[in-house]
C-alpha positions as CSV (number, residue, x, y, z in Angstrom):
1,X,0.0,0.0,0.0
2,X,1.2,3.4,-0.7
3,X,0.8,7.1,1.3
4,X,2.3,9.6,2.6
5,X,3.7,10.5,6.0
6,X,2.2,12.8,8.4
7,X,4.1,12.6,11.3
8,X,7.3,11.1,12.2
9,X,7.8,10.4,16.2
10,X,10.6,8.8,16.7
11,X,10.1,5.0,16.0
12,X,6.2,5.5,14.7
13,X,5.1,7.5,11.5
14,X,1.9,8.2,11.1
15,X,1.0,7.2,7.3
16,X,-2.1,8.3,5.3
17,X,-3.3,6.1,2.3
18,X,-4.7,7.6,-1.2
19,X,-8.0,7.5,0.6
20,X,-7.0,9.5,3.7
21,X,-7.0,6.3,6.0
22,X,-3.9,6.9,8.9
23,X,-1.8,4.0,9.9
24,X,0.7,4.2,12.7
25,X,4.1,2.7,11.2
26,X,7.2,1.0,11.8
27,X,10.2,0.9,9.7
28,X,11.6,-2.1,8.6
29,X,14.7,-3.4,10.1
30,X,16.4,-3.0,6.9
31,X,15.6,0.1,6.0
32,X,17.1,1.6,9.1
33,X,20.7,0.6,7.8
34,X,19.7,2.2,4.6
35,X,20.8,5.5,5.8
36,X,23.1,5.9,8.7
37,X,24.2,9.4,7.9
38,X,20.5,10.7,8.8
39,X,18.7,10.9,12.7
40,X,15.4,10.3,10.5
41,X,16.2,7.8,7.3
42,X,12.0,8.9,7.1
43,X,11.0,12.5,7.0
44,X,7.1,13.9,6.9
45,X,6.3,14.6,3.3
46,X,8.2,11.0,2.6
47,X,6.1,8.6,-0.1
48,X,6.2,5.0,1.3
49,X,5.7,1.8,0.6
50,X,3.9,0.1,3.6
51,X,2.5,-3.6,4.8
52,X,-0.3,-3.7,7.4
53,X,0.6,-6.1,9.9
54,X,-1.1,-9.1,11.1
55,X,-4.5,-8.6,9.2
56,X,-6.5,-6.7,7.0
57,X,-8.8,-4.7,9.7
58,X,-5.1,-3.8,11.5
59,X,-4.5,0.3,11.4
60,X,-0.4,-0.7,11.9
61,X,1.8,-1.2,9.1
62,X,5.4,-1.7,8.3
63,X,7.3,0.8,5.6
64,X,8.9,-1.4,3.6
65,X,10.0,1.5,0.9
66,X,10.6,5.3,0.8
67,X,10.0,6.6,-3.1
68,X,12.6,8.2,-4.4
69,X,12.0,12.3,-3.3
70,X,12.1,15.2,-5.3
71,X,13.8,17.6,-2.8
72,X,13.9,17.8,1.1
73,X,15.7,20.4,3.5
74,X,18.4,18.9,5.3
75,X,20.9,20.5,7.8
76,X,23.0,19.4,10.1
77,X,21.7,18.1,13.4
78,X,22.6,19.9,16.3
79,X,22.3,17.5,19.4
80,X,24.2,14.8,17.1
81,X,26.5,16.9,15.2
82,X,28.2,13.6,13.4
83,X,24.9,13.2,12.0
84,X,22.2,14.7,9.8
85,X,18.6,16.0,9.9
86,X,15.8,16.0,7.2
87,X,13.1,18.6,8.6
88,X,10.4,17.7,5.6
89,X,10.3,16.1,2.1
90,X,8.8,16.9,-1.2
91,X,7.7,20.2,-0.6
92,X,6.7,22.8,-3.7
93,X,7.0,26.3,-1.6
94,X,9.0,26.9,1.7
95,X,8.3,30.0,3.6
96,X,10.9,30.8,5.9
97,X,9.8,33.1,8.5
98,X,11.6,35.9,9.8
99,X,11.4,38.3,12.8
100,X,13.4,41.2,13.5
101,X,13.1,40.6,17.5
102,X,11.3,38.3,19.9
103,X,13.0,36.3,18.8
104,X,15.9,37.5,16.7
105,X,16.1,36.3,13.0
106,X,19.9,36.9,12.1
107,X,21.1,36.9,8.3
108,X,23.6,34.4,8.8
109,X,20.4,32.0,9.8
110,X,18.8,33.2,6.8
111,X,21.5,32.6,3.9
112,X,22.2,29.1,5.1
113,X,18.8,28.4,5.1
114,X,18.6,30.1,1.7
115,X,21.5,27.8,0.3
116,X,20.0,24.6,1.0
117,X,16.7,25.4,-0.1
118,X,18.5,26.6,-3.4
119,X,20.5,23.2,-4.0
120,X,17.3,21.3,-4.0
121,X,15.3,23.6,-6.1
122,X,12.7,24.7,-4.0
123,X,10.6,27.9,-4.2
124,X,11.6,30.1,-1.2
125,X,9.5,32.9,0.3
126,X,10.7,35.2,2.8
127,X,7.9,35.9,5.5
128,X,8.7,38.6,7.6
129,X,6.7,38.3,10.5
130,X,5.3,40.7,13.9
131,X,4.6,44.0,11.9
132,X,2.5,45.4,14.4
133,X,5.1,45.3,17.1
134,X,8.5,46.9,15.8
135,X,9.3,50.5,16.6
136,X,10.6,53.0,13.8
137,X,14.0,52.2,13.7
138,X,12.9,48.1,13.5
139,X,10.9,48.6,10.8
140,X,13.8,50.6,9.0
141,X,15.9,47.7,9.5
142,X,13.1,45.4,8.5
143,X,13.0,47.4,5.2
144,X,16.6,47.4,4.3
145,X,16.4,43.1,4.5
146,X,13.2,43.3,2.3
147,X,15.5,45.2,-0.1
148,X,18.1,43.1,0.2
149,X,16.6,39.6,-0.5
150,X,14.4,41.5,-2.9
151,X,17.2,42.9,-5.0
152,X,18.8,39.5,-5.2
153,X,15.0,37.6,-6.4
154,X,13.5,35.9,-3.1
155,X,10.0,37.3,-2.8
156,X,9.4,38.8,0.4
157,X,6.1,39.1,2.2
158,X,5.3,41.5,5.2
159,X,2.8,39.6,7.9
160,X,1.3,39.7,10.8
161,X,-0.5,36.6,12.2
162,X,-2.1,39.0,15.4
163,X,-3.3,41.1,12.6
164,X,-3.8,39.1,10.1
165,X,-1.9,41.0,7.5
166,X,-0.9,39.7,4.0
167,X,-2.6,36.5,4.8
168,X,-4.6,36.1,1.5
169,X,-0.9,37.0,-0.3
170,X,0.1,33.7,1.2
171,X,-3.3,32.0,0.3
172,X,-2.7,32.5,-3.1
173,X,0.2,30.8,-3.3
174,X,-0.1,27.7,-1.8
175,X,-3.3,26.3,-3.5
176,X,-2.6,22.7,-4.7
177,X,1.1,22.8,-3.4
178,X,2.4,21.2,-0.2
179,X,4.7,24.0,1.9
180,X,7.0,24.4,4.3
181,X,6.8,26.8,7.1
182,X,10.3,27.5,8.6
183,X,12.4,29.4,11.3
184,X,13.2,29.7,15.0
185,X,10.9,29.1,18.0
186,X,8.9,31.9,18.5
187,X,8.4,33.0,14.9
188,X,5.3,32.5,14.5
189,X,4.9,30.2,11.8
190,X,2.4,28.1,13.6
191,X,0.3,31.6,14.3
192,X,0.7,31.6,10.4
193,X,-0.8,28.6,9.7
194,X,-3.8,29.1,12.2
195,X,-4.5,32.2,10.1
196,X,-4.5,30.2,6.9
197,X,-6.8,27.6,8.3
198,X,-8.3,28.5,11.8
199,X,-9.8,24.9,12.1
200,X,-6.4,23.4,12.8
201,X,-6.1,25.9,16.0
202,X,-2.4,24.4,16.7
203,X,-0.7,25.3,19.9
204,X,1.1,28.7,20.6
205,X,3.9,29.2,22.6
206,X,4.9,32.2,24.2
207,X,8.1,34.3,24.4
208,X,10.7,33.2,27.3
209,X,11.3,36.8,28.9
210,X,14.5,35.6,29.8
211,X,16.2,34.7,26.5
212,X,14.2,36.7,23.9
213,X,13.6,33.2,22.8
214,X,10.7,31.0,21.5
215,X,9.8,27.6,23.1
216,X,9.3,24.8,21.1
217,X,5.9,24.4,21.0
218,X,5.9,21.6,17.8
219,X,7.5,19.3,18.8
220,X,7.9,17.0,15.4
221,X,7.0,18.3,12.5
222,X,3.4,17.1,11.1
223,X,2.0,17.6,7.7
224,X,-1.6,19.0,7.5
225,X,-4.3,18.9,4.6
226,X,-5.8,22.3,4.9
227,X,-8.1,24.3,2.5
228,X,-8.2,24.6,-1.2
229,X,-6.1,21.3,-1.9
230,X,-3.3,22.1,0.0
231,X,-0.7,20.7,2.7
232,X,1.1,22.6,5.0
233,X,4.0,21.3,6.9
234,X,4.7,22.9,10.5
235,X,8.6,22.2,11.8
236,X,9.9,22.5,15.1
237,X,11.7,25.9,15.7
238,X,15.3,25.8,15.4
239,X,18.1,27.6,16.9
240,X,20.9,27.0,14.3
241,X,21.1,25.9,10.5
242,X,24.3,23.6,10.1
243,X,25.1,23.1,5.7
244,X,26.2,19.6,5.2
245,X,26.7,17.9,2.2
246,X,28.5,20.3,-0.1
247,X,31.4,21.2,-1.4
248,X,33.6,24.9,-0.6
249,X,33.3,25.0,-4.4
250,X,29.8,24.9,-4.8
251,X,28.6,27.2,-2.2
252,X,28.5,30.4,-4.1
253,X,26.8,29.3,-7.0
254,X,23.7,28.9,-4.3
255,X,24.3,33.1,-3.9
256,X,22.4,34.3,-6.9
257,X,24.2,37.5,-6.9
258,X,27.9,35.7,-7.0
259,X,26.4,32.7,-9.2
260,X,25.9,35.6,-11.5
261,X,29.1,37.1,-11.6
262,X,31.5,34.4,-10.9
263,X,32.3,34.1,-14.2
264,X,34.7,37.3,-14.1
265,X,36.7,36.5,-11.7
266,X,40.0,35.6,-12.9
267,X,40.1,32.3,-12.0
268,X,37.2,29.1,-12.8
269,X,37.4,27.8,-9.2
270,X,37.6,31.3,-7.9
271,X,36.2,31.2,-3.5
272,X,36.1,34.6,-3.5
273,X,38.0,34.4,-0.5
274,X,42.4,35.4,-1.3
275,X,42.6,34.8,-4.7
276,X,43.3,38.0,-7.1
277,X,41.2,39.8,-9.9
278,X,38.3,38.2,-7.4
279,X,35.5,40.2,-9.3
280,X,32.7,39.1,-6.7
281,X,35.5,41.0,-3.8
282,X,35.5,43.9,-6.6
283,X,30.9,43.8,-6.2
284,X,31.4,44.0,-2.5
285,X,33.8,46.6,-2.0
286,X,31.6,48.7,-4.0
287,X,28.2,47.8,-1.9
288,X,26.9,46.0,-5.1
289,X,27.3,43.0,-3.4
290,X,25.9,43.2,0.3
291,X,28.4,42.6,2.8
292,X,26.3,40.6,5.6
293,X,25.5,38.1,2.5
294,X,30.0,37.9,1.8
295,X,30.4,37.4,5.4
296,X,28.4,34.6,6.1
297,X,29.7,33.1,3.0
298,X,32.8,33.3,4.2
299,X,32.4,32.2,7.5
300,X,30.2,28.8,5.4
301,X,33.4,28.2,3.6
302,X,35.6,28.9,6.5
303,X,34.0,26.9,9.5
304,X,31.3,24.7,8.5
305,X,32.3,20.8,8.0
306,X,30.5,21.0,4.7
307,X,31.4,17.4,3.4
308,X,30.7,15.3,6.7
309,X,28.8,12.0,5.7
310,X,28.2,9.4,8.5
């Protein structure tokens, strides 16, 4: 039998048919092995090939087969750092969400984030979240990000979930498609979703005072069939965004602005980092190029274990 899974908790995974039945599923001994480099070898949005167990009136099942996916966000998991994380599977749009405080949204987050999401092809949209609480000089900053990620072709929407601003923007996008809603604790993406469909009324969390910092309120991420023949995909907030998987080499070409340019520099495998006649340095000296966007590229190529594999 084939579907699709909803929830992953650990050991189960919760698996709807073509006809919206829900089984609770193991994996199969085998499959585990399959893929050792990963915390989850099965991630919500996963295709599966399952067996029901013991009889034909059972609602538990055994996945005997993930299909083969067309893209998935994987970073690098932070309790396990020797190992990797899949947050969701085969999904059309992501929306990263982004606040400017409560809790902080930094563009270092952001730009790995970005690269990922740009090796596997999938549609990103910038949510910028908590209009109706920043102050003048927040709201400037806000601005001068919108330009930025603007400027270099992510679309950027400006939202409140209190206020229910820009809502029917996101509505129009999603019809048919199954998204992604990403970003720290705290965001707001779950406040998002409740906008999008108020029937699914999933948990809020609150700000910790202390920290500035959200509390995890999902837990695992779930997949949802909501309104107008879509899915959404809610995922756990997280605090950091480790790349995995890639080579120095290829980063920048998931930059649009240096995949752009790259050809000028004077060398083919040009980092953009010591070489000379470096024509992306040439774009950031003269503020075409934004410098926050060079300096987390250069901290990526400098620090991050890109090519672990378990």
């Amino acid at each position: 039998m084939r579907g699709t899974v909803y929830k992953s908790t650990g050991s189960w995974h919760s698996v709807k048919n073509n006809e919206g039945v829900e089984f609770e599923c193991r994996i199969k001994g085998r499959l585990r092995l399959d893929d050792l480099g990963s915390t989850n070898p099965i991630a919500v949005g996963d295709v599966v090939e399952f067996d029901i167990e013991n009889n034909t009136d059972s609602r538990n099942g055994i996945i005997i087969k993930v299909h083969d996916r067309k893209n998935y966000i994987l970073r690098k998991s932070v309790n396990l750092s020797k190992q990797t994380q899949i947050l969701a599977a085969n999904i059309d749009i992501l929306f990263l969400v982004i606040t400017i405080n409560n809790p902080v949204t930094t563009t270092n987050f952001i730009d790995r984030f970005l690269i990922t999401s740009n090796a596997y092809s999938i549609d990103t949209v910038l949510l910028f979240n908590k209009m109706d609480i920043y102050n003048k000089d927040e709201t400037i900053q806000l601005d001068k990000l919108v330009n930025l990620y603007e400027n270099i072709g992510y679309k950027c929407i400006k939202v409140s979930a209190t206020k229910d601003l820009n809502i029917k923007e996101i509505i129009s996008l999603i019809k048919g498609k199954t998204i992604m809603f990403g970003g720290h604790s705290g965001s707001g993406k779950s406040s998002i979703i409740n906008c999008i469909n108020p029937e699914l009324n999933l948990k809020i969390g609150n700000i910790s005072s202390q920290h500035l910092q959200g509390k995890h309120t999902t837990t695992y991420a779930e997949l949802f069939d909501i309104d107008f023949g879509a899915r959404v995909i809610d995922t756990p907030g997280i605090k950091g965004f480790g790349i995995v998987n890639f080579e120095k080499n290829e980063i920048g070409d998931f930059f649009p602005e240096f995949f752009q340019n790259k050809n000028k520099c004077k060398f083919n495998n040009c980092l953009h980092i010591d070489e000379p006649d470096c024509f992306i340095k040439e774009l950031v000296s003269s503020n075409k190029i934004s410098i926050s966007r060079y300096e987390n590229y250069k901290q990526i190529i400098m620090q991050d274990d890109l090519k672990y594999r378990q």
